[in-house]
C-alpha positions in Angstrom: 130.1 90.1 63.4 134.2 89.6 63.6 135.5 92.2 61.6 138.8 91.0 60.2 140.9 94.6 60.4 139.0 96.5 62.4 138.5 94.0 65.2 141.8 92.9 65.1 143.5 95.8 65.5 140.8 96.6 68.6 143.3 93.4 70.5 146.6 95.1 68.9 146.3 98.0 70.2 145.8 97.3 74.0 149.7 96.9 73.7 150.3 99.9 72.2 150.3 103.5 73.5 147.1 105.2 73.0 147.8 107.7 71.0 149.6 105.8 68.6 146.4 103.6 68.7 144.5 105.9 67.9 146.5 107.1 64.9 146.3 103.1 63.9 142.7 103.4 64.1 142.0 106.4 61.4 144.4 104.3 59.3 142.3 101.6 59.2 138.8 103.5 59.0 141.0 105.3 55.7 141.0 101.8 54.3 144.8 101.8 54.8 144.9 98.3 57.4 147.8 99.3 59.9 147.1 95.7 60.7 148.6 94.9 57.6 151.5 96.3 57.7 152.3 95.0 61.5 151.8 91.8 60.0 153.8 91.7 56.9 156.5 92.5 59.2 156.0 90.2 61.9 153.8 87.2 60.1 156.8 84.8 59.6 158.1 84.6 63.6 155.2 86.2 65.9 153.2 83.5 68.1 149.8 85.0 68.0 147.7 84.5 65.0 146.6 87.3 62.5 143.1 88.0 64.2 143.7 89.0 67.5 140.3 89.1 68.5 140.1 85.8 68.5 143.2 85.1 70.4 141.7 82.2 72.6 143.2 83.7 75.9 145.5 86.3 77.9 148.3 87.6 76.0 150.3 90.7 76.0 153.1 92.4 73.4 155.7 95.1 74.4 155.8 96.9 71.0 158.8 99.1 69.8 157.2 102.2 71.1 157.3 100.6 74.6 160.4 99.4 74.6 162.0 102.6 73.4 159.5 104.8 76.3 160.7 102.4 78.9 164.6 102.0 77.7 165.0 98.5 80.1 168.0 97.9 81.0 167.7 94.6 80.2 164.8 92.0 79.6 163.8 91.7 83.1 163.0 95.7 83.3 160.8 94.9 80.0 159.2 92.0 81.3 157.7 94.4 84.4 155.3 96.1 83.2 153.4 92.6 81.8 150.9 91.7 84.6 151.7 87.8 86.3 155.0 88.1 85.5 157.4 87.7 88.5 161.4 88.0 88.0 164.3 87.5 90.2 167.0 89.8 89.4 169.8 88.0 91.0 172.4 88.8 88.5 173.5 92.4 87.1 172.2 92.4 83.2 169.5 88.9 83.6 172.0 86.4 82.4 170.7 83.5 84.9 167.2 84.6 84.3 164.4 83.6 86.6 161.1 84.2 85.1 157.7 82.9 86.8 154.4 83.3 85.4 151.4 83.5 87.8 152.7 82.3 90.7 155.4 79.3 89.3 158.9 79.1 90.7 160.8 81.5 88.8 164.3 79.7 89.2 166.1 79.7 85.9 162.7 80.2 84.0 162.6 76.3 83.8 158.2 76.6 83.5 158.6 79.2 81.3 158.7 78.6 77.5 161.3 81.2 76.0 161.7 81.7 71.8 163.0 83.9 69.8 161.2 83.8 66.2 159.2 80.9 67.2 162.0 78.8 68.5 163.0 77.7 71.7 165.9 79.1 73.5 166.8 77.2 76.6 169.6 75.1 76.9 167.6 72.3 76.3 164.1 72.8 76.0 163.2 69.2 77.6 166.1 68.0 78.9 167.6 71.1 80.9 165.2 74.3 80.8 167.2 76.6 81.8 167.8 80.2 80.7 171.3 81.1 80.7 170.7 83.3 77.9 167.8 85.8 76.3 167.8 87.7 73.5 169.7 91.0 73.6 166.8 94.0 73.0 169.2 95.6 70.8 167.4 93.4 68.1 164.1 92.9 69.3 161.0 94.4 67.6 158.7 93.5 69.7 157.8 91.0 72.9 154.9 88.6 73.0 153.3 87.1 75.9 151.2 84.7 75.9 149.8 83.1 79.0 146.0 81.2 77.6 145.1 78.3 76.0 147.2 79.7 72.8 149.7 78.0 74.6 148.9 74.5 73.0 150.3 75.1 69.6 153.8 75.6 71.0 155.9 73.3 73.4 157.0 71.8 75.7 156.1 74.2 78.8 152.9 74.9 78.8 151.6 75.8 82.5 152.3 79.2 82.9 153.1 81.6 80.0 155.5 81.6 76.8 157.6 84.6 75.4 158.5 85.1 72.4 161.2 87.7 71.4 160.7 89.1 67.6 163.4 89.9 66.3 163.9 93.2 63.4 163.0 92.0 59.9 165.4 92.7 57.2 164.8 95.9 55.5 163.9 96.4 52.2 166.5 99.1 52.0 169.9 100.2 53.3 169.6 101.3 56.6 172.1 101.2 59.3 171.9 102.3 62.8 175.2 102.9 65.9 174.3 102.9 69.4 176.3 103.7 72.1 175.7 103.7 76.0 177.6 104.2 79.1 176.8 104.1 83.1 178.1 103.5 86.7 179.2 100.5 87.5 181.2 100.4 85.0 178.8 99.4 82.5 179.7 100.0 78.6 177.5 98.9 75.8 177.4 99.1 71.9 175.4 98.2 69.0 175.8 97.5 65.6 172.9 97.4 62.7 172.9 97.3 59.2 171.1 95.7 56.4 170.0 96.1 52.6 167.4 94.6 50.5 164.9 94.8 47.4 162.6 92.9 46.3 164.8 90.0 46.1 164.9 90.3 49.4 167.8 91.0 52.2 170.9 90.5 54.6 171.2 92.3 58.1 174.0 92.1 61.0 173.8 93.1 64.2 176.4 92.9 66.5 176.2 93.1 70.5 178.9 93.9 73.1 178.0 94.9 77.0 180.2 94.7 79.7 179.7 95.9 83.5 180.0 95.2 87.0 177.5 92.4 88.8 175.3 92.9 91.6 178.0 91.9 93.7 181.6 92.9 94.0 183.9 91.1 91.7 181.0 90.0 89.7 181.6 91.5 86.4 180.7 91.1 83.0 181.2 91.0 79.1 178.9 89.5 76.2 179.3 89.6 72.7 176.9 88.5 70.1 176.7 88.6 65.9 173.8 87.9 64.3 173.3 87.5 60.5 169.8 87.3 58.6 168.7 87.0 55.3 165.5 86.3 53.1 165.1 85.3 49.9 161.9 86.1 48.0 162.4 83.1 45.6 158.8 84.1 44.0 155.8 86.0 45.3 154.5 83.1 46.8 157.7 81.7 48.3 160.6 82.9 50.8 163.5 81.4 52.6 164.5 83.3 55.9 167.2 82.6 57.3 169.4 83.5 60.8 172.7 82.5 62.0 173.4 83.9 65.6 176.9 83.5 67.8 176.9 84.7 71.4 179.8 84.4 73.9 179.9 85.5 77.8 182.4 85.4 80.6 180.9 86.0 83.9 183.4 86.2 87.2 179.9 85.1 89.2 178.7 82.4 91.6 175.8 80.5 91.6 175.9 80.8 95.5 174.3 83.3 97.9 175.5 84.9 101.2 174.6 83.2 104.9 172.8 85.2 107.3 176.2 86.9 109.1 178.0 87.8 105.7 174.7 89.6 104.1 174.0 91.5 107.2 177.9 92.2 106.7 178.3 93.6 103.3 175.2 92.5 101.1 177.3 92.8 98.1 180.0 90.9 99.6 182.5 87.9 97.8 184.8 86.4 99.2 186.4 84.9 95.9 187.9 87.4 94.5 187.8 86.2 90.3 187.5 82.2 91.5 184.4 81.9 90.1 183.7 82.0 86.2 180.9 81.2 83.9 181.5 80.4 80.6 178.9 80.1 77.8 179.5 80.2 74.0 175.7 79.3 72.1 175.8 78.9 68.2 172.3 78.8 66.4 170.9 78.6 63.1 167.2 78.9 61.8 165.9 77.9 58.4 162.2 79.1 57.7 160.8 78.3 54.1 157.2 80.0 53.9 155.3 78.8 50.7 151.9 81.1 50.2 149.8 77.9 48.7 146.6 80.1 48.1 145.7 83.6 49.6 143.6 80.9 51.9 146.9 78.6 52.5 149.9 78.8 53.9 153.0 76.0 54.7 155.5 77.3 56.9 158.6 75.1 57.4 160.8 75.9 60.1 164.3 74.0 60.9 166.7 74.9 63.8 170.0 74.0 65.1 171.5 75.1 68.7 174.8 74.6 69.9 176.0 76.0 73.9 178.7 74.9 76.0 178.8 76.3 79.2 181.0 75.9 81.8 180.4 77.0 85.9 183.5 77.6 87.8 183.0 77.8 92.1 184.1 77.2 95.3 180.9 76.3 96.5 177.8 75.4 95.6 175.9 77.3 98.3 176.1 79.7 101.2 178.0 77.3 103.6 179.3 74.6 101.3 182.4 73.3 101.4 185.8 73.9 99.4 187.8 71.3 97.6 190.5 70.0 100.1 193.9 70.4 99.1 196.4 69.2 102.0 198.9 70.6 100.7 198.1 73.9 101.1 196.6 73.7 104.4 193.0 74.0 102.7 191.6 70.9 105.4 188.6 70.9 108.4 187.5 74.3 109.4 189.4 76.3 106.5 187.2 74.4 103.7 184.2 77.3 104.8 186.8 80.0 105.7 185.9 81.5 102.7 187.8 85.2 103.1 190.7 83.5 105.0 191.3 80.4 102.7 189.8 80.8 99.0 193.3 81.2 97.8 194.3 78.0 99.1 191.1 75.4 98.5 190.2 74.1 95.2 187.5 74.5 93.3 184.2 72.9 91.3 184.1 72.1 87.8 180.4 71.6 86.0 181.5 71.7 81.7 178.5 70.8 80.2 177.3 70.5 76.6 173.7 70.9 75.1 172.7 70.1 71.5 169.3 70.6 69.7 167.7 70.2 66.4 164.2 69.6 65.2 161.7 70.4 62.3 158.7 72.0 62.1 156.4 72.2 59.4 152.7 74.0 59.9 149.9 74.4 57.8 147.3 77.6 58.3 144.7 77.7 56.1 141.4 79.0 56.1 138.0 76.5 55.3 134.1 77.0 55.5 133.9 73.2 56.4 129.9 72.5 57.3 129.1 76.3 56.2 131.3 77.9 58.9 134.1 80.5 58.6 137.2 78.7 60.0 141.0 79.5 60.5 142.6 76.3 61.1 146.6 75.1 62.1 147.5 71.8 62.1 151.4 70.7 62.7 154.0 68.6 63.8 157.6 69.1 65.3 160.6 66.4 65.6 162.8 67.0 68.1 166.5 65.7 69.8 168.6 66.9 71.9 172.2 65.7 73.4 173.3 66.8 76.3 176.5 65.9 78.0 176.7 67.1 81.9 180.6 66.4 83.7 181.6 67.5 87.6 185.0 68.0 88.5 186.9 68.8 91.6 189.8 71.1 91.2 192.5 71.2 94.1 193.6 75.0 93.4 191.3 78.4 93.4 191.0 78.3 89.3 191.7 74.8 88.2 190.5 73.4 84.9 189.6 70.1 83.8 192.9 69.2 82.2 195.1 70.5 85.2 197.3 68.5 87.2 195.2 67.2 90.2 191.5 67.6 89.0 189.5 64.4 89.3 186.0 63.4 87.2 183.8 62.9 89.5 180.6 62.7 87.5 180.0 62.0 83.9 176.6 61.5 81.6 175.1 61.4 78.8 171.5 62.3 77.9 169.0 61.8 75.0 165.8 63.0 74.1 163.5 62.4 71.3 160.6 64.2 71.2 157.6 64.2 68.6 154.8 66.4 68.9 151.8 67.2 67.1 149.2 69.8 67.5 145.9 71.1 65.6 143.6 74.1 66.2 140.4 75.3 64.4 139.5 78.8 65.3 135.1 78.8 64.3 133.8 82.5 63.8 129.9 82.2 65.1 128.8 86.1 64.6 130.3 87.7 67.7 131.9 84.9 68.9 135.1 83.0 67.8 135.2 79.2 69.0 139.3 77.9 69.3 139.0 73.8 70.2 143.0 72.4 70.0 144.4 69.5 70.7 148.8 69.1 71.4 150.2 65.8 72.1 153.8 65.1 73.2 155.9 61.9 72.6 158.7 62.3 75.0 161.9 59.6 75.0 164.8 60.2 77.1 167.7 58.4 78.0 169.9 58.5 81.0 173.6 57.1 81.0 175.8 57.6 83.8 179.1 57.0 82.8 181.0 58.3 85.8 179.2 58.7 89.5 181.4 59.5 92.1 184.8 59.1 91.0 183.8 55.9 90.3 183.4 54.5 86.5 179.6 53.5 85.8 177.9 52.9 82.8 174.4 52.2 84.2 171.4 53.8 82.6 167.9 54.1 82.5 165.2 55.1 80.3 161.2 56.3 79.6 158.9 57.2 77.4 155.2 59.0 77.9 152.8 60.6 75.6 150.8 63.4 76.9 147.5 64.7 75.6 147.6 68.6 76.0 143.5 69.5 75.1 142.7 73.1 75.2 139.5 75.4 74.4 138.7 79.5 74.1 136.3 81.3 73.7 136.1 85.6 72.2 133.3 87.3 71.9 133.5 90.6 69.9 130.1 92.2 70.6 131.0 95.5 71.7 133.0 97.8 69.9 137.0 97.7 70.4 136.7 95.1 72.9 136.8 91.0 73.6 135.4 89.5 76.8 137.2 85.7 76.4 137.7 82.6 78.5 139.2 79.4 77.8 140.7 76.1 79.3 143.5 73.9 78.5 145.8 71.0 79.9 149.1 72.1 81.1 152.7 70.1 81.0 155.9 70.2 82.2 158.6 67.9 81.5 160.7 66.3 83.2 164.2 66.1 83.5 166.2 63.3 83.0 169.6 64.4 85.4 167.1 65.2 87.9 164.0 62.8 87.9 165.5 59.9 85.8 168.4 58.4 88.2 169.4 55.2 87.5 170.9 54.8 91.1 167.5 55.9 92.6 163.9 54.2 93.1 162.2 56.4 92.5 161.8 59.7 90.2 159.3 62.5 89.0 157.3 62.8 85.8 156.1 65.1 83.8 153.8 67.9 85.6 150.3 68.1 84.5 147.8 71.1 85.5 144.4 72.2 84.2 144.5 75.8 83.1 141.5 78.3 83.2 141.0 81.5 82.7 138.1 84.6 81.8 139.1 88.1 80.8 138.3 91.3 79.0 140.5 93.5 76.8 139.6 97.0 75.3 139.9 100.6 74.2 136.2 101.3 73.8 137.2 104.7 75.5 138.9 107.4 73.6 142.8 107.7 75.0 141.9 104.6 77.5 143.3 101.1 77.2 142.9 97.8 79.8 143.1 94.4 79.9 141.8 92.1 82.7 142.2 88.1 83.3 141.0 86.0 86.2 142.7 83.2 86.4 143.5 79.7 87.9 146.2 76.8 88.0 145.1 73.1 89.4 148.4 71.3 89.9 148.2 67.3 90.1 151.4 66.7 90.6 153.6 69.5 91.1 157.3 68.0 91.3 158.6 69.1 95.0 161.7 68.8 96.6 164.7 68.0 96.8 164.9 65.7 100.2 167.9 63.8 100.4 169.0 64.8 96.9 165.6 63.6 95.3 162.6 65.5 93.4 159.2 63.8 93.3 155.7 64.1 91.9 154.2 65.3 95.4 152.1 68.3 95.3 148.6 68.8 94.5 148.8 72.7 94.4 146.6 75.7 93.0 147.0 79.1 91.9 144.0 81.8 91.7 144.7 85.2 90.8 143.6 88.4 88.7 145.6 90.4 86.4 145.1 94.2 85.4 147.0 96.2 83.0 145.5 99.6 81.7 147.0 103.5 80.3 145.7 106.5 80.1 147.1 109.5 77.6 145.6 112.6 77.8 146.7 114.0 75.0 144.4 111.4 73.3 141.4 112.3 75.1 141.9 115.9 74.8 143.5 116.3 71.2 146.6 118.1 72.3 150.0 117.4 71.4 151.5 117.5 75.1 150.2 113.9 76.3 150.1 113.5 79.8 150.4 109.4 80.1 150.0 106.9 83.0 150.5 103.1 82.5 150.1 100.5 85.5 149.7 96.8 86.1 148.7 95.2 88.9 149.0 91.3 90.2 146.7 90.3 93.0 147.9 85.9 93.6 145.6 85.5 96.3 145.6 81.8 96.3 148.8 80.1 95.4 148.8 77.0 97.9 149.7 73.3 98.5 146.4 71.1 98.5 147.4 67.9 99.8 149.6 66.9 102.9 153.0 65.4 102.7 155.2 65.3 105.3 158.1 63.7 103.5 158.7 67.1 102.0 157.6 69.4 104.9 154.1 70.5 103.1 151.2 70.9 104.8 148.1 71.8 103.0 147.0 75.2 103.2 151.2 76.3 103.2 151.6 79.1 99.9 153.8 78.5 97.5 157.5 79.1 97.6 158.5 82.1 95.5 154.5 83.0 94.6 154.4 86.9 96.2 150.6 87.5 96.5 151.1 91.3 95.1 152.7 92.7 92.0 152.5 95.7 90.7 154.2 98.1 88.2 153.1 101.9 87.4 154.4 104.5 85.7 153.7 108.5 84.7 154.9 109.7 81.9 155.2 112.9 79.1 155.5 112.9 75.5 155.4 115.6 73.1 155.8 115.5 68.8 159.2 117.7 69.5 160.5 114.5 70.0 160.4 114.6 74.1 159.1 111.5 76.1 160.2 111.3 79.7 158.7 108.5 82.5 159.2 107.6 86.1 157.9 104.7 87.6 158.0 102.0 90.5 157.8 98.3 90.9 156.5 96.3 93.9 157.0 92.8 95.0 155.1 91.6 98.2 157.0 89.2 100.4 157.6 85.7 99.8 158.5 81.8 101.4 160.9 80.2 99.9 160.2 76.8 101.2 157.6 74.7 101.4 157.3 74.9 105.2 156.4 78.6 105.0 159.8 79.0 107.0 159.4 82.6 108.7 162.4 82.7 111.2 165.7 82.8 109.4 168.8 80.1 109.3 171.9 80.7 109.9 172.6 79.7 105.7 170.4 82.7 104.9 168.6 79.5 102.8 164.9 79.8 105.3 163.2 82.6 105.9 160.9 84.8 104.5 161.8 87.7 101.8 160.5 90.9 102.6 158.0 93.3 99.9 160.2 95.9 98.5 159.4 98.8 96.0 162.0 99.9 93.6 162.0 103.4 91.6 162.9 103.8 87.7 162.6 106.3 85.7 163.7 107.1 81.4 164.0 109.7 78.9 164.5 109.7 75.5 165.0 112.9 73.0 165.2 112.8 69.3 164.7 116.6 67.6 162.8 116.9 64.6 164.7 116.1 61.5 167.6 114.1 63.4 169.0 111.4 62.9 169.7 110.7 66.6 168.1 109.6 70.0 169.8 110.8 73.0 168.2 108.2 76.1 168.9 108.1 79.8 167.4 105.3 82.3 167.7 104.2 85.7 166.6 101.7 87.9 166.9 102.0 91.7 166.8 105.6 91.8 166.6 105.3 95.4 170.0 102.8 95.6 168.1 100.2 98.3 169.3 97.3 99.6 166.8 94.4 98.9 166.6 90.6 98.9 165.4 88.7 96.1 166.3 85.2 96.9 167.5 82.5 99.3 168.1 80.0 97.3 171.1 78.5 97.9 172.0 81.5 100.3 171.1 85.3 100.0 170.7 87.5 97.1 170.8 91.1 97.3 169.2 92.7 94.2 170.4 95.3 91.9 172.1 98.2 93.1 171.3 101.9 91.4 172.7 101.4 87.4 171.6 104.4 85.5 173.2 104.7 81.9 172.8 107.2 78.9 173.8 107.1 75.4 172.8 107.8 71.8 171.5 106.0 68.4 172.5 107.1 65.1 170.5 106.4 62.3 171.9 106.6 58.8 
């Protein structure tokens, strides 16, 4: 039978290190349920349901313990040691973050659903998926992955994986916490915690600055962010929880890579100087209201409200692009690509855009014994809108702004989307075995208004609408101890996106993507000190949107991805009972199919060709010491195998450094952290790079050169 603590702590603790698992374990067989506690904490925003063992599918969490052993630089060093995860570190701390998930184009994380607390975090989560911000670690408590047919109850990306970044609860106490940090390339960093509560509940504030040099010369940084959050226990039944978040960045970075001479030059090279800027200011609020109904009952209401304005300052769009002309200072012909000789004199490329967001979402879990069977059941429903607002300008001088003498509109629109969704789930428990049937279903409207195309007023616009049915089943069985053998299925979707596949002044355009999802897997810690999990996996694309040729994107490829995923650790001091606990953690990505299935010449595939971006090997493994003193020291590496980046399967490079292929590369790491007994503080160093190699990590849009060695220390206070 599915035991409900025991059980469910078996799934918890694969993310966990063993020997805290184990210490989680004689907790529970004491009677006192670590599970719990996890979930008192974590109930209100985590994405995976209170029994784990029934968790129809794949999913993985990067715990506290994990995050503190590992000390990431930023999310994209956290995000590496999940297996079928695949990131392109193309800027210095991940703030254009490319995330793919078993074997999907990473660019700007656009198949990748991103939350924090259960709500999305893109720019605009149908409209314009892109991830131009994450949230900071400073203020995470954990990180959830979730990659199975678990996927249905959240939205809209649903092909590959969702992460979902919990954020610290408000204490129940004072408590207050300083951490400084400090590295090469300039790189300076601070946080700032400190809440106080009771039983009434709380208020907590955390504020954020970092600030550094990029991955490329010139290309430096600074981000600030403050975040308030408060709860109100207005009974024992009922609670208001609340977060109000502000973030701000200036980048001096381009959105466009190095051609084939200039990399082999100086990979780190720029040849604008501070030219290029990007601007982003996000303001959000969340309103959750959690009403307890019965100890079998709950209604969670959750509201949100996301405001960003970001603005992209360049010279060029891509590695041999062309500068705004300006005659009058000679910037004309040949000079517009002399980038080193004439930047000072050629104009530049305005893209101010504004994104908007708001929905509701209330949810009902409750548990039933409908027809004589144990159930846990969720049923739901989200509205949705967003406004977006997208403008191009052309600037006749290096750093010209909208308003300055000589810059011309040259593009102007104006987007809306109304989305409705709605979405149930009824988890059976059958002995062993734990049934999970679901059901999502999109309503998608979007509008398209193009009030200025090429300098040229417009007003034309088109519009759609499409309702998708998103079906999904899993299936856990618990029959031997500490561990679930599962499999499941569900529909995948993608949506599309209206500045790109909705053009009034085109024919034709792309819809939403559709895939069927599958997947069988084992998780467990049946072995004293020994923890694994293992997924098998496949992706059947219908009609994966390709392109662009001749500025279009179109439903073209049939495509599939087959795979298997491993993640396992080993601590020694578990298995022996000894304080000194020799650890080793490792995941491995084997994407042995990830291929076009269908011909079309129109976009240079030809069945058989892999996947752009879709490296057939991943792996991530680390060795590691930890002792009670308050010692815990790791070093690690992380492969990539090469890569296309085109649909051709390209192999001999272009001039633009845009074809070719990108070459496996292995990258060394290593942390420590040291916190005596009976201090307050936490002294931490980590680096990544160790070895301070030169690799590529993209051609898109010209060459990328990944991070350089950044190692950094510092210390946490806690009062």
């Amino acid at each position: 039978m599915i035991k409900k603590p025991m059980m469910g702590m078996a799934a918890l603790i694969l993310t966990m290190p063993a020997f805290a698992a184990e210490q989680a374990s004689q907790q529970d067989a004491s009677g006192d349920s670590k599970e719990s506690i996890v979930a008192d904490k974590v109930k209100v925003t985590s994405i995976l349901p209170d029994r784990l063992e029934a968790m129809p599918g794949s999913f993985n969490v990067i715990d506290e313990v994990t995050l503190e052993e590992r000390r990431p630089f930023t999310v994209i060093e956290a995000l590496r040691s999940v297996p079928g995860v695949h990131i392109v570190d193309e800027t210095a701390f991940g703030l254009n973050l490319n995330i793919g998930v078993r074997g999907l184009n990473p660019r700007r994380t656009q198949r990748t659903l991103l939350m924090e607390d259960g709500m999305p975090l893109f720019l605009a989560p149908y409209g314009d998926p892109s991830a131009h911000y994450s949230t900071p670690l400073d203020r995470v408590q954990r990180v959830e992955v979730v990659k199975g047919s678990g996927q249905i109850l959240y939205g809209p990306q649903t092909v590959g994986g969702m992460i979902n970044f919990v954020t610290k609860p408000v204490p129940k106490e004072f408590q207050a916490s300083v951490t400084v940090m400090g590295g090469n390339n300039n790189f300076k960093g601070g946080h700032v915690n400190i809440g106080t509560g009771g039983d009434w509940g709380g208020i907590m504030i955390d504020a954020v600055n970092k600030s550094g040099d990029g991955i490329r010369k010139g290309h430096d940084f600074e981000i600030n962010e403050l975040t308030v959050k408060g709860q109100l226990n207005l009974s024992d039944s009922q609670r208001i929880i609340t977060k109000m978040g502000w973030y701000e960045e200036n980048s001096i970075i381009t959105e466009a890579g190095l051609d084939t001479a200039r990399y082999a030059a100086d990979p780190r090279g720029n040849a604008f100087g501070r030219n290029n800027q990007f601007e982003h200011t996000r303001k959000s609020l969340q309103f959750i209201h959690e009403l307890d109904i019965s100890e079998k009952a709950k209604l969670r209401t959750q509201m949100y409200y996301v405001d960003s304005e970001r603005a992209s300052y360049r010279q060029t769009d891509d590695s041999t692009d062309q500068m705004t002309a300006n005659p009058a200072t000679g910037c004309t012909g040949a000079q517009r690509t002399n980038y080193e000789g004439a930047a000072s004199l050629c104009g530049n490329k305005m893209r101010p855009r504004t994104y908007t967001y708001y929905g509701i979402e209330p949810r009902l879990d409750f548990s039933h014994s409908l027809f004589g069977l144990e159930s846990d059941a969720v049923i739901g429903f989200r509205y949705h809108v967003e406004e977006i607002n997208r403008k191009r300008y052309n600037g006749i001088t290096p750093r010209a702004r909208e308003n300055d003498p000589g810059s011309l509109l040259r593009d102007d629109s104006d987007i809306d989307i109304k989305a409705l969704s709605w979405y149930g789930q009824n988890t059976v428990y059958l002995g062993d075995f734990a049934v999970t049937p679901g059901l999502r279903v999109e309503r998608l409207e979007q509008r398209n208004k193009l009030n200025t195309v090429g300098f040229n007023p417009s007003g034309i616009s088109d519009s759609t609408s499409d309702t998708t049915y998103l079906p999904g089943i899993g299936l856990a069985w618990n029959g031997i101890a500490n561990t679930t053998i599962f499999a499941g299925i569900h529909r995948g979707f993608s949506p599309p996106r209206p500045d790109r596949d909705l053009d009034p002044t085109r024919a034709l355009g792309a819809g939403p993507e559709k895939s069927t999802n599958t997947e069988i897997g084992v998780r467990s810690h049946y072995f004293k000190g020994i923890t694994f999990e293992s997924t098998l996996f496949n992706i059947d694309f219908d009609n994966m949107v390709v392109g662009p040729v001749n500025g279009q994107f179109r439903n073209a490829g049939k495509a599939q991805h087959t795979g298997i995923e491993f993640a396992g650790r080993i601590d020694l001091g578990t298995i022996y009972n000894t304080p000194h606990n020799f650890y080793a953690m490792a995941n491995y990505t084997s994407l042995f199919t990830a291929k076009f299935r269908s011909d079309n010449p129109t976009d240079s595939i030809e069945k058989g060709n892999r996947l752009p971006y879709a490296p057939r090997d991943m792996a991530s493994v680390s060795f590691g010491y930890s002792h009670p003193v308050g010692i815990d020291a790791r070093i690690g590496i992380d492969y990539v195998s090469k890569q296309y980046v085109d649909n051709a399967n390209t192999r001999i490079e272009n001039a633009a450094g845009t074809q070719g292929i990108i070459p496996s590369y292995t990258v060394l790491n290593a942390s420590a952290n040291y916190r005596p007994v009976g201090s307050k503080a936490t002294f931490f160093v980590s680096a990544y790079n160790l070895a301070d190699k030169d690799y590529l990590v993209s051609r898109i849009d010209g060459k990328f050169v990944g991070r350089d060695r950044q190692v950094f220390g510092g210390i946490r206070y806690d009062f």
